[in-house]
C-alpha positions, 0 to 999 in steps of 0.5 A, spaced: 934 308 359 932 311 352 929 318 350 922 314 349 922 311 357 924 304 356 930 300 358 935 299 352 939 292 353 946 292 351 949 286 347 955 283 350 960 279 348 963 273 351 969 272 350 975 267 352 978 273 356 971 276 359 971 267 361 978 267 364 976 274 368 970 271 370 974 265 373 980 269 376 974 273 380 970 268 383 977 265 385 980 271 388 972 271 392 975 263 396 970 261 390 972 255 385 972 258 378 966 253 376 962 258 371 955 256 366 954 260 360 945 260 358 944 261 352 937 264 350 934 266 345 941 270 342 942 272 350 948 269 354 948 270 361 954 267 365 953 264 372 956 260 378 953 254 382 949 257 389 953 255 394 951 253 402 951 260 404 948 262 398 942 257 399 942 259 406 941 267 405 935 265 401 932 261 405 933 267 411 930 272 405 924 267 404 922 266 411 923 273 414 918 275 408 913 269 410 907 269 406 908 275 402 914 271 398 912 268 391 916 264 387 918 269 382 922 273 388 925 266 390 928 266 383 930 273 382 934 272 389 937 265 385 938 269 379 942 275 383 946 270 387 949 266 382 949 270 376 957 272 375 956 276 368 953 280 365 953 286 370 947 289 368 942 282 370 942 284 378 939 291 376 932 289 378 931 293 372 934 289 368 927 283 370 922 287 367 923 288 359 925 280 359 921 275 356 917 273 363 919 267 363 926 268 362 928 268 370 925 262 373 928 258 366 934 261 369 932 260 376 931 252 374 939 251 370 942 255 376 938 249 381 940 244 376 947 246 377 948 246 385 946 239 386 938 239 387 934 236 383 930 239 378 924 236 376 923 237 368 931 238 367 935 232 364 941 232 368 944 225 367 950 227 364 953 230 371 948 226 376 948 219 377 947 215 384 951 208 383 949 202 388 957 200 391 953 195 395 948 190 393 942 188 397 938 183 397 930 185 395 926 183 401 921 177 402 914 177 400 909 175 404 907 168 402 900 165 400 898 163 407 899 169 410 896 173 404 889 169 405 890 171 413 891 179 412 884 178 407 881 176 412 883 179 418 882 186 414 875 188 410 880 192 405 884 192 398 891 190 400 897 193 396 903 190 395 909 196 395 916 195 393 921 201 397 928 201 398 929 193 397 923 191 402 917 188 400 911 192 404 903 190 405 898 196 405 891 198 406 887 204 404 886 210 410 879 210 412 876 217 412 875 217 420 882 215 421 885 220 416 879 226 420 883 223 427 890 224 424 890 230 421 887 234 427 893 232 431 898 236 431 903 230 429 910 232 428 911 227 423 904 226 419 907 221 414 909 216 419 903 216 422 899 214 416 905 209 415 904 205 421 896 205 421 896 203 414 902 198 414 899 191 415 905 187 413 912 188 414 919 182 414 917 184 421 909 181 422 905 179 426 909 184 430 908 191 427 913 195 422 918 198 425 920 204 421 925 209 425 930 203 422 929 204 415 930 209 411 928 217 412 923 217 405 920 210 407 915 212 411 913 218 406 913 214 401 909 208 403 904 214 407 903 217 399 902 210 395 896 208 400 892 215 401 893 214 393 890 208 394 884 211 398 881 215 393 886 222 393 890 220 388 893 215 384 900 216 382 904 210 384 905 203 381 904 197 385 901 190 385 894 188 388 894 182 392 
């Protein structure tokens, strides 16, 4: 602290042998030595991946602090968590005479690197999901069975390609949406999904979707009240 009350930051160099320190220290803590230097704006900072442990503290944190916890104070706790250099970053001080937007850019680079995605981060080049089995895509209905569900349902249809299948799906009504939103379901998605769902590789019987995969439901769920007039941020095919 200065003479004139505000915080003074120091300038610290990282050298190789402040990086080998840093390593050897995260080992001696049962950590793997893998370390990422943030370079902002002149300002080097130095942290570790979160790890499960880590994740799971701020999960606590969040919900022992229910509603009184804002983003700023989950990216201080991700901050605090992996920040392995230097020292002075955990010093609640420290957050107050940055540039604002510093701790959640940092938040942000530190999730990136503990295996979550995140969105507006480019993380091809340590990320990748590689198909080792090719599947077939799915069969769509065909002309005959097209005329029939236009005829059956007095609704636009959408064809939607999820997860190597083809699905046919309608807009939710606004009754049908009251009904299912003041139920107290589990699992919304998957009732809109199975309302909705008018064709599936099992039609005439209905889909099955407890054997699929576990983002189907939801996905089919956002694409058809996208198409009921709350949003449109899906690209499908209308029949």
């Amino acid at each position: 602290m200065s003479n004139t009350g505000v915080y003074t930051r120091k300038k610290y160099e990282l050298t190789p042998e402040v990086v080998e320190e840093l390593k050897k220290l995260l080992e001696a803590n049962s950590l793997e030595p893998k370390i990422y230097k943030f370079v902002n704006d002149g300002d080097t900072i130095v942290f570790r991946p979160l790890m499960f442990f880590d994740y799971t503290d701020i999960q606590a944190f969040i919900k022992s602090n229910g509603e009184n916890v804002t983003q700023d104070d989950i990216d201080r706790k991700i901050c605090e968590k992996a920040v392995v250099w230097p020292g002075e970053m955990v010093n609640p001080m420290f957050w107050e005479v940055q540039r604002a937007g510093l701790q959640s850019t940092l938040a942000k680079q530190i999730l990136a690197r503990s295996a979550f995605i995140v969105e507006g981060i480019d993380q091809s080049g340590y990320m990748s999901v590689e198909s080792l089995v090719t599947v077939p895509m799915g069969i769509k209905p065909d002309e005959a069975t097209i005329a029939e569900l236009k005829s059956k349902y007095n609704w636009s249809l959408y064809s939607v390609q999820c997860d190597n299948e083809w699905f046919v799906v309608r807009p939710i009504s606004r009754a049908e949406w009251r009904s299912l939103t003041t139920t107290e379901a589990a699992d919304l998605d998957l009732m809109i999904a199975e309302r909705i769902t008018v064709w599936s590789k099992e039609y005439p019987n209905p889909c099955n979707f407890s054997v699929r995969a576990a983002g189907v439901a939801g996905t089919i769920s956002e694409i058809s009240t996208g198409y009921s007039g709350f949003n449109k941020r899906s690209t499908v095919e209308e029949l």
